[in-house]
Structures are given as structure tokens and as C-alpha cells.
C-alpha positions in Angstrom: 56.2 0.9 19.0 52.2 0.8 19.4 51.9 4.6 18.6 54.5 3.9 15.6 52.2 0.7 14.3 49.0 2.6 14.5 50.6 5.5 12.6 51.4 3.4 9.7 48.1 2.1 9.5 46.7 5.3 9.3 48.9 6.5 6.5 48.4 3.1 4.7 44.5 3.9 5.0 45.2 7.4 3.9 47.5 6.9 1.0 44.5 3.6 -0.3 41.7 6.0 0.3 43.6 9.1 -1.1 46.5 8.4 -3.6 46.9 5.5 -4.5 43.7 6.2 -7.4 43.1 6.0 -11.2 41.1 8.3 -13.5 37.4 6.7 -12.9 37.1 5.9 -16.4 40.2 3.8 -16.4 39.3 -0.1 -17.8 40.3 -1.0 -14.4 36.6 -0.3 -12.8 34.7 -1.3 -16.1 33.3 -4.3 -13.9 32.0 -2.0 -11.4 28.3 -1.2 -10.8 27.6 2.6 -11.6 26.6 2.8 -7.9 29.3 2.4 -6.3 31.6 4.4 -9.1 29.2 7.2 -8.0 29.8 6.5 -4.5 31.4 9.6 -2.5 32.9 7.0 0.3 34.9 5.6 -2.8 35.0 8.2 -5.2 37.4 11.2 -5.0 37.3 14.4 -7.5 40.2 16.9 -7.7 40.1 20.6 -7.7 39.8 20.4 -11.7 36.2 17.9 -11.4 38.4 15.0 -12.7 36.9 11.6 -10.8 39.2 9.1 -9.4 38.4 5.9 -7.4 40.6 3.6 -5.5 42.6 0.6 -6.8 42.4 -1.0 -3.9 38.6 0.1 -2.4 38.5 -0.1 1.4 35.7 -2.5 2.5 33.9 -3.6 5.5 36.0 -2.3 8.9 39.5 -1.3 6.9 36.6 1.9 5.9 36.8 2.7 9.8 39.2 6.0 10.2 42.3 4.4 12.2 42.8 6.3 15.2 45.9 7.1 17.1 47.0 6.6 21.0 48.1 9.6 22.7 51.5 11.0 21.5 54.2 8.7 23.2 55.7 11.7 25.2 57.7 10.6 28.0 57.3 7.1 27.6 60.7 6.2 25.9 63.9 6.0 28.9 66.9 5.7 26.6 69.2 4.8 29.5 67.3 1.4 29.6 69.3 0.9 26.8 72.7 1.0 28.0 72.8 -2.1 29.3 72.3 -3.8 25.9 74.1 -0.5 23.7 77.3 -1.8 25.7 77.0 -5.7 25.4 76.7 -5.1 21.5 79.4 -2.4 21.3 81.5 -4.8 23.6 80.6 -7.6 20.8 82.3 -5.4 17.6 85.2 -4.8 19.6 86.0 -8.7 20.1 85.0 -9.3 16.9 87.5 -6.5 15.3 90.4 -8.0 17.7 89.6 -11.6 16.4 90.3 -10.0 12.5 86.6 -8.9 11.6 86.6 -6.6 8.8 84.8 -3.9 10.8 88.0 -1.8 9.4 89.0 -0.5 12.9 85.5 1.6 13.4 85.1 0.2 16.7 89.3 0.9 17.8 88.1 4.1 16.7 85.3 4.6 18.7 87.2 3.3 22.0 90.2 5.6 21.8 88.0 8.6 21.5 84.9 7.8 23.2 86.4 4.8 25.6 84.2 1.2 25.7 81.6 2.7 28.2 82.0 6.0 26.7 80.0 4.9 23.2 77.1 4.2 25.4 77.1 7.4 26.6 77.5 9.1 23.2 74.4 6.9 21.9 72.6 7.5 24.7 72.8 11.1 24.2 71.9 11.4 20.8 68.8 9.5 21.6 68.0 12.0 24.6 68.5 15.1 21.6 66.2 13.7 19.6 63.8 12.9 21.8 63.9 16.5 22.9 64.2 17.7 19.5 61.0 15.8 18.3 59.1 17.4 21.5 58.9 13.6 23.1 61.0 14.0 26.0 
């Protein structure tokens, strides 16, 4: 969750330095000294020399370049999960024999997968991903 809360800081940081822009002679920055329209921390030109600065200007330490913890390979064991996969699993089921309107997904998912089995099935999506997004 760290590594996930520092990435989105980074793109917010990114996209407010980098996207999020209007042409530099929109009304917007009519208020603004000359300096600091003319300021290359602020002002960003495109490949055509068109000027744009930020609607929201990055000031004081938001202008520090967020930085990122190691990739989190390794760190995540989704079997620490099962515990808490099955309690909630367990929780539909009652709730789907008392009359919820689940419409029978969780019957479903016992008579294929059995109770215990859905943890499993979770569990082992989680494991492919992880493996698949090179964090296992």
C-alpha cells in the first residue's frame, strides 16, 4: 500500500506539472508576474513552441520530484488472506440461506468450488497476478 500511495503522488505531481496546463496566454495567468510566466520550472512548451503553464503551479516542497520505494517484489503473501477470504465468503453464504438477494452466486460458487474451495480459487488468482506483474 506504501509503494501504491507514493506512486499516486508521483503521477498526481506529474499530471499538475505536465498536463493538467492552459495555453500561457489564457486570462487565467493575466495576474501573473512576467517572471514567473517565463519561468522554465513552471512553464512547459510543446514540440510546435506553443507555451503552456500550470493551472495549479507546484509551490514550495510539492516542486520536490516524489520518489518511489523499491518495487514491492515479494512482499505481498496472499495466503495471509485466507483466513479472512473464507470468514467473508462464509458470511454470503449465510446471508444467501437467510433470503439475501445475492441471486444464488455464492450456492454457485460452493457446488463447484466447495466453501474452502473459493479461498483457494482467490488465492490463486492473486498468486497469477502477482507472477504475471513480475512481483512474486
Amino acid at each position: 500500500m506504501r509503494y501504491d500511495y507514493l506512486l499516486g503522488r508521483a503521477d498526481a505531481q506529474s499530471y499538475l506539472k505536465q498536463t493538467f496546463l492552459l495555453d500561457a496566454n489564457n486570462p487565467v495567468f493575466d495576474n501573473w508576474p512576467p517572471a514567473l510566466k517565463l519561468n522554465p520550472d513552471f512553464r512547459v512548451v510543446d514540440a510546435s513552441g506553443q507555451a503552456f503553464l500550470p493551472i495549479i503551479p507546484l509551490m514550495g516542497k510539492a516542486r520536490i520530484p516524489e520518489s518511489l520505494d523499491a518495487w514491492p517484489k515479494g512482499k505481498l503473501n496472499p495466503e495471509s488472506y485466507r483466513d479472512t477470504i473464507e470468514s467473508r465468503f462464509a458470511a454470503l453464504v449465510n446471508y444467501e440461506g437467510q433470503g439475501g438477494v445475492l441471486s444464488g452466486i455464492a450456492a454457485w460458487a460452493v457446488s463447484h468450488f466447495g466453501q474452502k474451495g473459493v479461498a483457494d480459487v482467490v488465492i490463486n488468482a492473486m498468486n497469477k497476478a502477482l507472477t504475471d506483474w513480475k512481483l512474486k
